[in-house]
Backbone bond lengths (Angstrom), bond angles and torsions (degrees), N, CA, C in turn:
res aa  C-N    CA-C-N  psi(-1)  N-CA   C-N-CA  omega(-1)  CA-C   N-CA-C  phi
1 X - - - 1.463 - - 1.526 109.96 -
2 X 1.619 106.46 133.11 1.609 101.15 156.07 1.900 132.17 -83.57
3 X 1.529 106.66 136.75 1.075 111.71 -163.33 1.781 112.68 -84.99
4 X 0.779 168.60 -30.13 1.619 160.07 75.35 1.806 105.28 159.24
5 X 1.728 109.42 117.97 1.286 106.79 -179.91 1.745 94.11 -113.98
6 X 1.262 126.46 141.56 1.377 122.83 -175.51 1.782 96.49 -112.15
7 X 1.559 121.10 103.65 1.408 108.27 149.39 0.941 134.66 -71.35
8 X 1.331 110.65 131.01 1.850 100.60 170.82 1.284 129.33 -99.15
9 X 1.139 123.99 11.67 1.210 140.28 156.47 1.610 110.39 -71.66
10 X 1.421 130.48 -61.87 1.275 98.05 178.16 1.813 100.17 -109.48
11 X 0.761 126.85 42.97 1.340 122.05 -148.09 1.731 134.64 -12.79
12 X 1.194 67.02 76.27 1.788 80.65 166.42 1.895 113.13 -127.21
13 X 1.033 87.03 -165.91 1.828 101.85 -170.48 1.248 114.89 -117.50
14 X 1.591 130.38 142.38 0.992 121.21 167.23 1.573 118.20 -140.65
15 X 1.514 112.47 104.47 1.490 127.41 -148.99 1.643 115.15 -89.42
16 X 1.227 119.38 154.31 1.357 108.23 -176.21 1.521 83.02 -130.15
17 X 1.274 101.84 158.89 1.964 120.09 160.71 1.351 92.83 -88.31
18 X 1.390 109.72 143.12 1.420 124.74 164.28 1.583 113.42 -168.20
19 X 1.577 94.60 139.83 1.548 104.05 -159.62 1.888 113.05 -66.21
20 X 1.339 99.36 -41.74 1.433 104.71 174.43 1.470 101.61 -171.03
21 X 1.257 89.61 177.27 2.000 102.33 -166.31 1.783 101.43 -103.29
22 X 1.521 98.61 110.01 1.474 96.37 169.58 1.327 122.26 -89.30
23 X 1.343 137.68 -0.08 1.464 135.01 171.16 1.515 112.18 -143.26
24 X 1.245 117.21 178.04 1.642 112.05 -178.71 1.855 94.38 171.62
25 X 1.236 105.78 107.82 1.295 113.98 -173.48 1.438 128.83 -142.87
26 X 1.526 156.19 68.03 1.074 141.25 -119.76 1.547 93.34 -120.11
27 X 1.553 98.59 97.64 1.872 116.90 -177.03 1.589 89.08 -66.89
28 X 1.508 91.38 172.30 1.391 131.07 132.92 1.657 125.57 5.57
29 X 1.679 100.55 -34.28 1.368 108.13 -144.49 1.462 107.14 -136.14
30 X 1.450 101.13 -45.35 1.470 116.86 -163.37 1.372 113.45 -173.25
31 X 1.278 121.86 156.86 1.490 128.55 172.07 1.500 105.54 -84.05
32 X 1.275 111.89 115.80 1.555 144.70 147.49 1.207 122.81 -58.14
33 X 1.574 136.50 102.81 1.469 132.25 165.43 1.307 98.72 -105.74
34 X 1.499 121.03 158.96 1.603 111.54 133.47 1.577 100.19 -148.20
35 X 1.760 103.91 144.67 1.427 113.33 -178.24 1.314 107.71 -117.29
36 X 1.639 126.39 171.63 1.102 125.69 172.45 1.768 99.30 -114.11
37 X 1.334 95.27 151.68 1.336 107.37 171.63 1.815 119.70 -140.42
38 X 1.395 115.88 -162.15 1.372 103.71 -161.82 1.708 94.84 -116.90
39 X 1.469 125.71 -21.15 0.617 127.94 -170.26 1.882 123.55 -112.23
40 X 1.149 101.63 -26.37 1.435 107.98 165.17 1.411 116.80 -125.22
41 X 1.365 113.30 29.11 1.549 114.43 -174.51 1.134 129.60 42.17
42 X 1.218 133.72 -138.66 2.211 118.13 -168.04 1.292 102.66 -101.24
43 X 1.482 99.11 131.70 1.960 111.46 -160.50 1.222 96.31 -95.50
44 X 1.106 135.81 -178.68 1.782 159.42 -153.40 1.437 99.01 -152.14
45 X 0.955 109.38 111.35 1.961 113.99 155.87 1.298 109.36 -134.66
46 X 0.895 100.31 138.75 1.960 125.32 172.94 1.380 107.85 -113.93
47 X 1.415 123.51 123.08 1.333 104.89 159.89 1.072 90.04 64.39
48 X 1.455 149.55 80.50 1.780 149.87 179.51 1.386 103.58 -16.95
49 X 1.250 110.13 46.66 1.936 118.07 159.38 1.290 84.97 -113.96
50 X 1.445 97.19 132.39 1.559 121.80 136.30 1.363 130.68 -53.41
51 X 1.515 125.76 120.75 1.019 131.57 -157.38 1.688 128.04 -124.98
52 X 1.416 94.29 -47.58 1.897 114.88 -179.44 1.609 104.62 -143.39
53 X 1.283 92.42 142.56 1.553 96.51 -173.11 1.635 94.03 -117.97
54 X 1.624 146.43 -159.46 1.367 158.35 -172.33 1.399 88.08 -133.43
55 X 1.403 121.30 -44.05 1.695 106.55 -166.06 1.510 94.25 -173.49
56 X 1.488 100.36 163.66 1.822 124.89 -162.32 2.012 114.86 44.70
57 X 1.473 107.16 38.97 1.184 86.27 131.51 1.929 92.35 -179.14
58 X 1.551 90.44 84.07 1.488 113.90 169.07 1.682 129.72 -72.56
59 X 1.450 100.95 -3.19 1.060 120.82 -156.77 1.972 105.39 -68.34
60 X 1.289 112.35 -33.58 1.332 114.08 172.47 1.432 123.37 -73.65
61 X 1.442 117.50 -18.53 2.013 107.40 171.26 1.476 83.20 -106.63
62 X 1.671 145.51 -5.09 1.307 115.11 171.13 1.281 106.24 -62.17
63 X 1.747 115.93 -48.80 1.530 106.77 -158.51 1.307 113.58 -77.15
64 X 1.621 98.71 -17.80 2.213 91.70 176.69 1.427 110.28 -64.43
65 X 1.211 116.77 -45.87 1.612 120.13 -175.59 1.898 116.92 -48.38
66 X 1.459 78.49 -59.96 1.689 102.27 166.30 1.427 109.02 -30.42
67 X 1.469 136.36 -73.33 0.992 127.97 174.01 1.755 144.62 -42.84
68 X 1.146 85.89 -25.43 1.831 105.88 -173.16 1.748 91.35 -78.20
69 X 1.297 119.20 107.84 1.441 127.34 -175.88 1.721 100.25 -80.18
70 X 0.991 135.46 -41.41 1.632 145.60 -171.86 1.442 100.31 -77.53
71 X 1.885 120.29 116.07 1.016 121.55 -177.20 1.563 111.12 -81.23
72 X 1.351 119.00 -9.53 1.887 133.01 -156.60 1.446 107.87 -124.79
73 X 1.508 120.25 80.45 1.103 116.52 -168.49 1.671 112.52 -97.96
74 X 1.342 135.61 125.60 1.614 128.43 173.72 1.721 110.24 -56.25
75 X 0.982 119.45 -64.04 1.500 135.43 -142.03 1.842 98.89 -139.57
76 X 1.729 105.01 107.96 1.449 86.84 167.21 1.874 95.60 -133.61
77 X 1.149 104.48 -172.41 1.907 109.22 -164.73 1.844 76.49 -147.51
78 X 1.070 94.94 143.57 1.749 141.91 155.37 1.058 114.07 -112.36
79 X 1.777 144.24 97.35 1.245 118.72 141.32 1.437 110.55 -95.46
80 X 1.446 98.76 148.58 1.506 110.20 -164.93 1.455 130.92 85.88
81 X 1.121 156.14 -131.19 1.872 159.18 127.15 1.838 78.05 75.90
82 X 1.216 115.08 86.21 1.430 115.27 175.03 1.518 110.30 -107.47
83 X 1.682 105.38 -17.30 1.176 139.23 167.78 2.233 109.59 -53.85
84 X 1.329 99.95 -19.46 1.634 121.98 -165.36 1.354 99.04 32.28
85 X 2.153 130.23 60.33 1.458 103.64 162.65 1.127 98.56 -86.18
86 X 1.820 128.01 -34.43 1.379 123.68 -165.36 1.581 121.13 -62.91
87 X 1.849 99.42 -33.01 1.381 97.45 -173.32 1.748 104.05 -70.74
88 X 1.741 113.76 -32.51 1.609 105.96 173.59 1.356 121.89 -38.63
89 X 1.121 125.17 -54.46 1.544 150.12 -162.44 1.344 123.94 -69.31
90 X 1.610 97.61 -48.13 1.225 108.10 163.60 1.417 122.26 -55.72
91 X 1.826 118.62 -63.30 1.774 128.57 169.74 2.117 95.29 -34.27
92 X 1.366 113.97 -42.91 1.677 99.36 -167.39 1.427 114.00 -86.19
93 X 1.286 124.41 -2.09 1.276 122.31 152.20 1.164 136.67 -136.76
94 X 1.801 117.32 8.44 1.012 134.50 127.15 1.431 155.07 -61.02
95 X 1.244 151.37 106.41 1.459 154.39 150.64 1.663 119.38 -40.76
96 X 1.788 104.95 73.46 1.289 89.27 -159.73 2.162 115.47 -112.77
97 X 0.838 124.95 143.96 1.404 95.08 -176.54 1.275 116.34 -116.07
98 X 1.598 126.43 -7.81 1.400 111.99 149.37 1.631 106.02 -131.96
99 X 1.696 106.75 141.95 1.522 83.87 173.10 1.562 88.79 -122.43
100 X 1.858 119.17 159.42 1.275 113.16 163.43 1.329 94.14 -134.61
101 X 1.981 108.91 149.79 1.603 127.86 -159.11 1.437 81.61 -105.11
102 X 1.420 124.24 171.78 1.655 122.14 159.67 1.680 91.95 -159.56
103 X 1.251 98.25 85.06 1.802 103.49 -173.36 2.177 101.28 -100.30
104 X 0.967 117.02 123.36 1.477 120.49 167.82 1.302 121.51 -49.41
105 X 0.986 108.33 -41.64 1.306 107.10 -176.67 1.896 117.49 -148.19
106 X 1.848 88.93 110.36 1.460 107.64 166.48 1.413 132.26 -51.82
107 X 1.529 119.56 11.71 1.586 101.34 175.81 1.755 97.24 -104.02
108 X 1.340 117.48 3.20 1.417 118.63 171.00 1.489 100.16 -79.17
109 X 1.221 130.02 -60.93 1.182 120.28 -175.46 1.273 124.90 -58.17
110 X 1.175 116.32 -38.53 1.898 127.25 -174.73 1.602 81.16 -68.48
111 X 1.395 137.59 -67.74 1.592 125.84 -150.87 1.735 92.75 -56.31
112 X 1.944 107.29 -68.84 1.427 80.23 -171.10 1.463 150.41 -72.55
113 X 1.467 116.79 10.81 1.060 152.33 174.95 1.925 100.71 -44.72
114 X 1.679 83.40 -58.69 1.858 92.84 -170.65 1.205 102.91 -88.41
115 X 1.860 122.26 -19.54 1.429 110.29 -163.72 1.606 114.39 -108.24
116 X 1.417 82.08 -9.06 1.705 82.63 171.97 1.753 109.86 -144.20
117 X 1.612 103.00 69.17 1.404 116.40 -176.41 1.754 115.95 -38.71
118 X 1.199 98.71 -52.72 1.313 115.85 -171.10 1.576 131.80 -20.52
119 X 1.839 78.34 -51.33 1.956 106.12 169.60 1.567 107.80 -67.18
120 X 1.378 123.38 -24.88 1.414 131.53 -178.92 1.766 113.35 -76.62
121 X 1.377 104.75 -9.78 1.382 78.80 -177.94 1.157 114.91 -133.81
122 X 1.473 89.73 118.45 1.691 122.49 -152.72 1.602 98.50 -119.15
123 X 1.449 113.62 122.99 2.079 109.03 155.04 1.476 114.11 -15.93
124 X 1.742 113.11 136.63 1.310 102.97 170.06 1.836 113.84 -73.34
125 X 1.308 114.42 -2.77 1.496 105.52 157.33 1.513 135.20 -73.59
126 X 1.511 110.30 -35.02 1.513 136.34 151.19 1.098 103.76 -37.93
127 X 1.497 127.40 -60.19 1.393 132.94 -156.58 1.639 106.52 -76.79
128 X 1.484 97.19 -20.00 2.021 87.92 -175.24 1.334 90.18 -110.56
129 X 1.300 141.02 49.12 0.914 146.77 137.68 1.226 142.94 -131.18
130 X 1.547 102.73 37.94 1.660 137.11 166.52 1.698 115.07 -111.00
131 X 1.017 95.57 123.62 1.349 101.23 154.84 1.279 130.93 -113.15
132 X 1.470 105.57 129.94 1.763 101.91 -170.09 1.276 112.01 -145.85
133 X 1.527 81.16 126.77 1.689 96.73 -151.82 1.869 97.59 -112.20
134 X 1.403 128.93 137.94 1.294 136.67 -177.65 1.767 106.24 -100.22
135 X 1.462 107.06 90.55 1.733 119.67 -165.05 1.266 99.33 -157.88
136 X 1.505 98.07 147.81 1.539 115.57 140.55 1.436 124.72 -29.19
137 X 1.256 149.25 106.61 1.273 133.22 -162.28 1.480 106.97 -93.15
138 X 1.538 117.82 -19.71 1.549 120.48 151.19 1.507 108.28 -45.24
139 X 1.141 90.67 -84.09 2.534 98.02 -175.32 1.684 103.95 -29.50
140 X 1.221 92.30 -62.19 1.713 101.07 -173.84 1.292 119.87 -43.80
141 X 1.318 123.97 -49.14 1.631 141.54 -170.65 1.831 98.72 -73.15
142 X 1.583 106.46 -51.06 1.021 106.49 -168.65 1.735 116.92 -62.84
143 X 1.323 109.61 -53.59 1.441 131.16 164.75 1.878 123.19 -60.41
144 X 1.391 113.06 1.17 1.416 135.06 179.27 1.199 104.65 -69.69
145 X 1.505 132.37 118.84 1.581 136.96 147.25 1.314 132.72 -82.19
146 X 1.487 109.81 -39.07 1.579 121.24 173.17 1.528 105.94 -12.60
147 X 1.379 87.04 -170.19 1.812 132.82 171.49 1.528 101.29 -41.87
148 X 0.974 118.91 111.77 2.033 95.64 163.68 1.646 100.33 -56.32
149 X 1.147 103.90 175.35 1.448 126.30 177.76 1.683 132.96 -111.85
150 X 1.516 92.55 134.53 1.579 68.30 -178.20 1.841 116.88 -106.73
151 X 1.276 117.10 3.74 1.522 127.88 150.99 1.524 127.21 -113.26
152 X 1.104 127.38 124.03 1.572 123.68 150.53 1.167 136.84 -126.67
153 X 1.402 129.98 137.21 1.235 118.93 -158.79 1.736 100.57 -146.23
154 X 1.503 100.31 148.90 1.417 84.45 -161.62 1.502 82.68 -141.98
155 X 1.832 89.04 116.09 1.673 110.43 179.00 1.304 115.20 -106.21
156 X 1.931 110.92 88.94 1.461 98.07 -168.79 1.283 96.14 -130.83
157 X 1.216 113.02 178.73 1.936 122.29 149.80 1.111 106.99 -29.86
158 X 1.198 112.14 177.75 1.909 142.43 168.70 1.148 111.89 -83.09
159 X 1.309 133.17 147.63 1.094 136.87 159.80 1.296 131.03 -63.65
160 X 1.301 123.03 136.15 1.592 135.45 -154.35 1.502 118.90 91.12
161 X 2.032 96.97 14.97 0.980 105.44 169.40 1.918 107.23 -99.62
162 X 1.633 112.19 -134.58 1.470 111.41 -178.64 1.831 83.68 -99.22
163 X 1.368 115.80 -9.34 1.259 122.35 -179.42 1.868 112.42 -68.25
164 X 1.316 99.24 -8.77 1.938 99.02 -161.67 1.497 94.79 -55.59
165 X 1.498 129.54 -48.82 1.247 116.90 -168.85 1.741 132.43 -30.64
166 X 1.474 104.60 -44.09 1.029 153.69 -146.26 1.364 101.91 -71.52
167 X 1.728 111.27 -35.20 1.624 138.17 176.88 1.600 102.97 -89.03
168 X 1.278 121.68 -7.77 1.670 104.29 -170.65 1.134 125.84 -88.60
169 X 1.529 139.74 164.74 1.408 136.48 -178.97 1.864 104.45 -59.27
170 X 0.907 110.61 -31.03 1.903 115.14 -164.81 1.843 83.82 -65.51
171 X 1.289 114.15 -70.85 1.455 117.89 -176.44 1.268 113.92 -35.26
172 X 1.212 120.72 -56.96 1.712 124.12 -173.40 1.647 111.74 -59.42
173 X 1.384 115.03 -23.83 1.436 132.01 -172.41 1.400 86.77 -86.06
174 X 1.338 131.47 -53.38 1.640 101.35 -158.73 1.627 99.58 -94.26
175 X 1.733 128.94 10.74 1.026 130.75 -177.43 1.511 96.74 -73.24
176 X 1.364 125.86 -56.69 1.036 152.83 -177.24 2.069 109.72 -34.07
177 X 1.475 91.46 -56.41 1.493 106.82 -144.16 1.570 66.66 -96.25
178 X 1.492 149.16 55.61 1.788 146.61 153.24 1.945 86.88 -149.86
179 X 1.186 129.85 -15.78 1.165 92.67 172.35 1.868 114.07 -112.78
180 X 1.338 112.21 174.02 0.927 108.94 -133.34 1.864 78.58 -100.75
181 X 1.432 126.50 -168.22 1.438 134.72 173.09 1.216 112.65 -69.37
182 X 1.461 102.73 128.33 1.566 102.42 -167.04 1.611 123.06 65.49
183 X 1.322 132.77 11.49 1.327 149.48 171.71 1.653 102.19 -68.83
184 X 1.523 120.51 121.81 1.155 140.05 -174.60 2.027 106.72 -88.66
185 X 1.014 88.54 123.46 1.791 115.97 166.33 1.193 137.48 -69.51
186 X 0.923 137.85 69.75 1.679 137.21 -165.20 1.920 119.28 -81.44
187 X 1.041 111.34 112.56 1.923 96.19 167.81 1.300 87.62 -153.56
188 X 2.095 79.10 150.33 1.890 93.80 162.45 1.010 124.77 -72.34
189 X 1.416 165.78 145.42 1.287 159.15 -166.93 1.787 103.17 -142.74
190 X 1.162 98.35 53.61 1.717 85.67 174.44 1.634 147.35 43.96
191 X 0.840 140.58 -156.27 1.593 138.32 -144.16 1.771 66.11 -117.44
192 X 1.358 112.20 118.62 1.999 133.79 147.84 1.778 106.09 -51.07
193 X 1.538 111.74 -23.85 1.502 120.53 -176.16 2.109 100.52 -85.36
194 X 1.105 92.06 -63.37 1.643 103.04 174.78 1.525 134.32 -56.68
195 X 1.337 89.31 -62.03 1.619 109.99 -162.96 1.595 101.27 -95.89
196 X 1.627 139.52 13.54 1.604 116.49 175.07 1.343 103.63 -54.82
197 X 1.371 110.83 -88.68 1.553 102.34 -158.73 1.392 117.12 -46.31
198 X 1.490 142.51 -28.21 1.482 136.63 -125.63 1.820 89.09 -136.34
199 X 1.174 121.39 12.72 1.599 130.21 158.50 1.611 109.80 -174.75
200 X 1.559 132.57 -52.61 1.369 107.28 176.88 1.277 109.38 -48.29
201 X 1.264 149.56 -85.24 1.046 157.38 -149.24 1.492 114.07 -32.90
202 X 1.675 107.53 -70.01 1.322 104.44 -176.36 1.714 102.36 -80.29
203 X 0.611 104.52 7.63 1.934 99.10 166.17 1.207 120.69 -68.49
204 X 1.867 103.50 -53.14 1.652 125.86 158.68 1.572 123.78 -30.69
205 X 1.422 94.54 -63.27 1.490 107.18 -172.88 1.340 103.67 -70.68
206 X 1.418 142.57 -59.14 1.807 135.88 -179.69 1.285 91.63 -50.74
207 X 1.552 130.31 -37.97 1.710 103.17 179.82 1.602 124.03 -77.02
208 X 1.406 105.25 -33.30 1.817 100.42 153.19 1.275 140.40 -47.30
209 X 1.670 100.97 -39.47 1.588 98.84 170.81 1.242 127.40 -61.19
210 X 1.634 119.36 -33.11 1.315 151.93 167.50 1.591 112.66 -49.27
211 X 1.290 116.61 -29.67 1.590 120.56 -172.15 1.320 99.84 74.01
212 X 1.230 133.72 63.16 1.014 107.16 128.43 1.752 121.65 -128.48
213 X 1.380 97.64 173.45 1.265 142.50 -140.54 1.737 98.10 -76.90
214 X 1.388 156.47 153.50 1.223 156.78 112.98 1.353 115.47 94.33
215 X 1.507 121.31 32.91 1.199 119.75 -154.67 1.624 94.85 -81.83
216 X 1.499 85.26 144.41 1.701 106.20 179.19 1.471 98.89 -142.81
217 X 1.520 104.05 159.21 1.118 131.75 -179.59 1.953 103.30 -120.69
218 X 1.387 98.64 127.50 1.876 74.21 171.87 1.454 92.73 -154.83
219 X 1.366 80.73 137.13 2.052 103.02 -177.01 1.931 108.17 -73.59
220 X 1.033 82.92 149.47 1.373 86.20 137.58 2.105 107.21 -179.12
221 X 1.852 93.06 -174.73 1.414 93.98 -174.45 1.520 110.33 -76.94
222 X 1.887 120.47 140.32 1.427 119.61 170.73 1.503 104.72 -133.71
223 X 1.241 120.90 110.16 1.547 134.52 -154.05 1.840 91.78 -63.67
224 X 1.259 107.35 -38.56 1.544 117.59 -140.14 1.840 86.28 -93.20
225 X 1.083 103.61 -41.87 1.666 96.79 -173.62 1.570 131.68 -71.39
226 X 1.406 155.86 177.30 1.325 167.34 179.01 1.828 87.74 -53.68
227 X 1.696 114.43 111.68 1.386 103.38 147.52 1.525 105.34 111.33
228 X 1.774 93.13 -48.53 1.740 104.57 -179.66 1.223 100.01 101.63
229 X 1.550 140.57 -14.09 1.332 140.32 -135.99 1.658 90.79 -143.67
230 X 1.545 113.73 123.53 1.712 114.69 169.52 1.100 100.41 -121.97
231 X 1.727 106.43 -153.23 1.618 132.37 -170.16 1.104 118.04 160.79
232 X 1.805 93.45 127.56 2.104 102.71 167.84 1.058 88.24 -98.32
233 X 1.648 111.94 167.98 1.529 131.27 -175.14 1.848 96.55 -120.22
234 X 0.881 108.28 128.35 1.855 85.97 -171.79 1.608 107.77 -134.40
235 X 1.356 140.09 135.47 1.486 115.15 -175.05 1.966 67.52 -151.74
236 X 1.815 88.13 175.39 1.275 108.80 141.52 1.616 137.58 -131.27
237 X 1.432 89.21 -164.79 1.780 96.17 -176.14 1.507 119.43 -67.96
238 X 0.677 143.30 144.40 2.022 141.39 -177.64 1.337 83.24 -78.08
């Protein structure tokens, strides 16, 4: 069977082979698929976007990790990655001592839990050092007292999704006022081919107003996504 992503940006398609459909679930939130295939093993779609692959196209938690220059982190936040590849990746080349997830919605995690073990298997010390919390990661962040932080990274949908919040100046302000000095910023920002003007851009600028510090944009290749071509936006705190 063909698996079918519809852009609407240029409108075209971008199809996967896949042997059959192992899940199909339409939460709370969003429609949940996952298929198996021969070549990238059991896929992730949300919203008939392609999302997580098992293998050949690692290239999106290589380059997030990649960026985080500090191997010894105190305090880091996940909103979103309910999928846990980023939080996997991170424990294997990270030194981390608390991490907390803040994913919206639990039928992503329970599916990939069983469908994509891999990310699940974490040290039982790793493992007591997650927190995973089933929230709004707006409410949550906003309503947060803890530790400030010294990573955040926010692995979500696109905007014009339930994710738009997530892009606004109010968000970046209370992103700010949870991390700590010099605390590093993580977001996806879409296809560098697609999305400059109509999300890099103004992403940039709400993060200037904000003060912060080193903002970068950095590409790289994503076989599975709109274009082939992504981007985190990454700065820090002054």
């Amino acid at each position: 069977m063909l698996v079918k992503e519809f852009n609407k940006d240029t409108k075209t398609f971008f199809t996967i082979e896949c042997q059959k459909r192992l899940y199909k679930k339409i939460s709370k939130y969003q429609k949940i698929e996952i298929y198996s295939s021969i070549y990238y093993g059991n896929i992730l779609l949300l919203q008939d976007c392609f999302m997580l692959t098992e293998k050949n196209s690692n290239q999106y938690k290589e380059t997030c990790i990649s960026i985080i220059r500090k191997k010894k982190l105190d305090n880091v936040l996940i909103i979103g990655g309910g999928d846990f590849e980023i939080a996997h990746h991170l424990f294997e080349n990270k030194i981390i001592k608390k991490l907390s997830i803040v994913e919206i919605d639990y039928d992503v995690v329970k599916s990939c839990k069983k469908y994509f073990p891999l990310n699940h298997n974490l040290k039982k010390n790793e493992k007591n050092k997650i927190n995973l919390v089933i929230d709004d990661g707006y409410k949550w962040l906003k309503e947060y007292k803890g530790d400030l932080f010294d990573l955040v990274i926010i692995d979500c949908t696109d905007p014009n999704t339930s994710a738009d919040v997530l892009y606004s100046s109010k968000f970046y302000n209370i992103v700010n006022e949870r991390l700590r000095k010099k605390g590093v910023f993580i977001q996806q920002s879409g296809s560098p081919l697609l999305h400059e003007k109509s999300l890099i851009k103004p992403m940039r600028k709400k993060l200037e107003r904000y003060s912060f510090s080193n903002i970068k944009t950095v590409e790289f290749p994503m076989p599975i996504y709109p274009s082939g071509s992504w981007s985190f936006t990454v700065c820090k705190k002054v």
